[in-house]
C-alpha positions in Angstrom: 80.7 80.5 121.5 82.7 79.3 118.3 85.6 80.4 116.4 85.1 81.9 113.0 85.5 78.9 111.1 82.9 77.3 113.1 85.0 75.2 115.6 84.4 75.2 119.3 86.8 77.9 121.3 89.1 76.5 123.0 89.2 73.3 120.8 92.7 72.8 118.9 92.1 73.2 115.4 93.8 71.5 112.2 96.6 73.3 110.6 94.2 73.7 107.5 91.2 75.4 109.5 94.3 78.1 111.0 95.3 78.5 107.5 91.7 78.8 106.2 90.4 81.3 109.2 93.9 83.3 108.2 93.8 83.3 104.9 89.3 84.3 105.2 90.4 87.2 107.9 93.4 88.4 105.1 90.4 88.5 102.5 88.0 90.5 104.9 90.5 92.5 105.8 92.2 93.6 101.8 88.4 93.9 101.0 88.1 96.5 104.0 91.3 98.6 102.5 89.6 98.7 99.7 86.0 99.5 100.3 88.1 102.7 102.3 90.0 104.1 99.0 86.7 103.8 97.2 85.2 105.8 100.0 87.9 108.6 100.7 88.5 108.8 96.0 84.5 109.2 96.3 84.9 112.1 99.0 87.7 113.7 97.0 85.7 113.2 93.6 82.8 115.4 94.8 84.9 117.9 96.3 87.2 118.2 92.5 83.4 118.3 91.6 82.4 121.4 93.5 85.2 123.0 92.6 84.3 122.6 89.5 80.6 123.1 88.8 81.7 126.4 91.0 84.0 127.8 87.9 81.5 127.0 85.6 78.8 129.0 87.0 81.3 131.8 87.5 82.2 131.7 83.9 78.1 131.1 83.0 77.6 134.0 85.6 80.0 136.1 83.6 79.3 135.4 80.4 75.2 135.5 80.5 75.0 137.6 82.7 76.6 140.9 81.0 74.4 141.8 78.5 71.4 142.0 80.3 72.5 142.8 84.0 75.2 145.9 82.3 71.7 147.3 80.7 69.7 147.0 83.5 72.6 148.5 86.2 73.7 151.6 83.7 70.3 152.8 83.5 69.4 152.0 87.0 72.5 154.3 88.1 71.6 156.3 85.3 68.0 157.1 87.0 69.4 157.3 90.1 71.8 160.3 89.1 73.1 162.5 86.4 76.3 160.3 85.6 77.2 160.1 82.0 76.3 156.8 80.8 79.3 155.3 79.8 80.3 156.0 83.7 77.2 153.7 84.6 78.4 150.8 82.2 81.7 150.7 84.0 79.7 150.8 87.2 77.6 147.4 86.2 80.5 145.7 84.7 82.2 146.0 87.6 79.7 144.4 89.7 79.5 141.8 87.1 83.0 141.1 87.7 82.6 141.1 91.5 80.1 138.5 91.3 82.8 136.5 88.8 85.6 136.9 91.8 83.4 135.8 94.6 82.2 132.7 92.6 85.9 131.7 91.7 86.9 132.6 95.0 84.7 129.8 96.1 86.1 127.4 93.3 89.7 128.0 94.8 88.7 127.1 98.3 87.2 123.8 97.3 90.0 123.0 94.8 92.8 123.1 97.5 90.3 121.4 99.9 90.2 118.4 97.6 94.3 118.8 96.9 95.0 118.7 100.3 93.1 115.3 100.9 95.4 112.5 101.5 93.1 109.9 101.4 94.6 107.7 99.2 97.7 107.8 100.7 96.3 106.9 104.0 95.4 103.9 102.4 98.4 103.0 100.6 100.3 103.5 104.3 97.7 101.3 106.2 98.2 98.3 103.7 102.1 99.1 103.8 101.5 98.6 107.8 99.8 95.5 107.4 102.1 94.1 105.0 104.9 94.6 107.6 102.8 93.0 110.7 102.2 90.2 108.6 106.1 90.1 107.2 106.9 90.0 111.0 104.4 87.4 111.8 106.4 84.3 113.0 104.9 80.7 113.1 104.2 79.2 117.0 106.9 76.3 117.3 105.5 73.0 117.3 106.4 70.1 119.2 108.4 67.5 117.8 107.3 64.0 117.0 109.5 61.8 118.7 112.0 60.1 116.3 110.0 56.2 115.8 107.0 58.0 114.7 108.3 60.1 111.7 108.6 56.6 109.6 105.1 55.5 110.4 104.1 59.0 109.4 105.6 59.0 106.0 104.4 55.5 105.4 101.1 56.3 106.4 100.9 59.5 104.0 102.7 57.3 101.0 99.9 54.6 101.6 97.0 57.0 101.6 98.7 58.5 98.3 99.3 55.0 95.9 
């Protein structure tokens, strides 16, 4: 079994291998965040869609739908009884406008489902969490070099360096 970065578990690792497997689990994780917001805006685009392509066909229901359907209903009722036939216009308008209200009804139901959707901000909260764990985060101490070897250090690092 190995550690992410390749390395043996258990095995000490280099400063720079911490820092990179950090700094690679950071990236995976800010990439996570934000495959979510594209998933819950993609969730809430569809549902602003419904919504809308639902008060469009009302309106298309309306609107097309009068002429012929008010014809068709007045002398249907007409037929049917001995109503005057401006009552039986009335009568097929009406159901024209039921159809409308039903339709729209369904636009409004969609339209606050998609309002009340707080994906986004679900989002914005978990990265504010995470910002604050890693705010938090504290470096393990390390153990100090005993006082004779500091010199060689430096000398060794300004050697390496010229």
């Amino acid at each position: 079994m190995s550690a992410p970065d390749g390395s043996p578990v258990g095995a000490e690792r280099t400063i720079g291998q911490l820092f990179a497997s950090a700094t690679a689990e950071m990236s995976a994780l800010v990439h996570d965040e934000i495959a979510l917001a594209k998933a819950q805006l993609k969730q809430d685009v569809k549902r602003g869609a419904t919504s809308g392509g639902a008060f469009s066909m009302a309106g298309a229901v309306l609107l097309f739908s009068l002429p012929m359907l008010n014809f068709a209903l007045a002398y249907g009722i007409r037929t049917w009884s001995d109503w005057n036939l401006a009552i039986c216009f009335l009568l097929s308008f009406a159901a024209n406008v039921l159809v409308a209200v039903v339709l729209a009804l369904i636009g409004v139901v969609f339209a606050k489902k998609a309002k009340k959707s707080k994906g986004p901000q679900k989002v914005a909260a978990s990265m504010k969490e995470t910002a604050g764990v890693l705010q938090k985060a504290k470096p393990h101490p390390r153990p100090e070099l005993a006082q004779d070897r500091v010199p060689e250090a430096i000398e060794a690092v300004a050697r390496s360096s010229s």
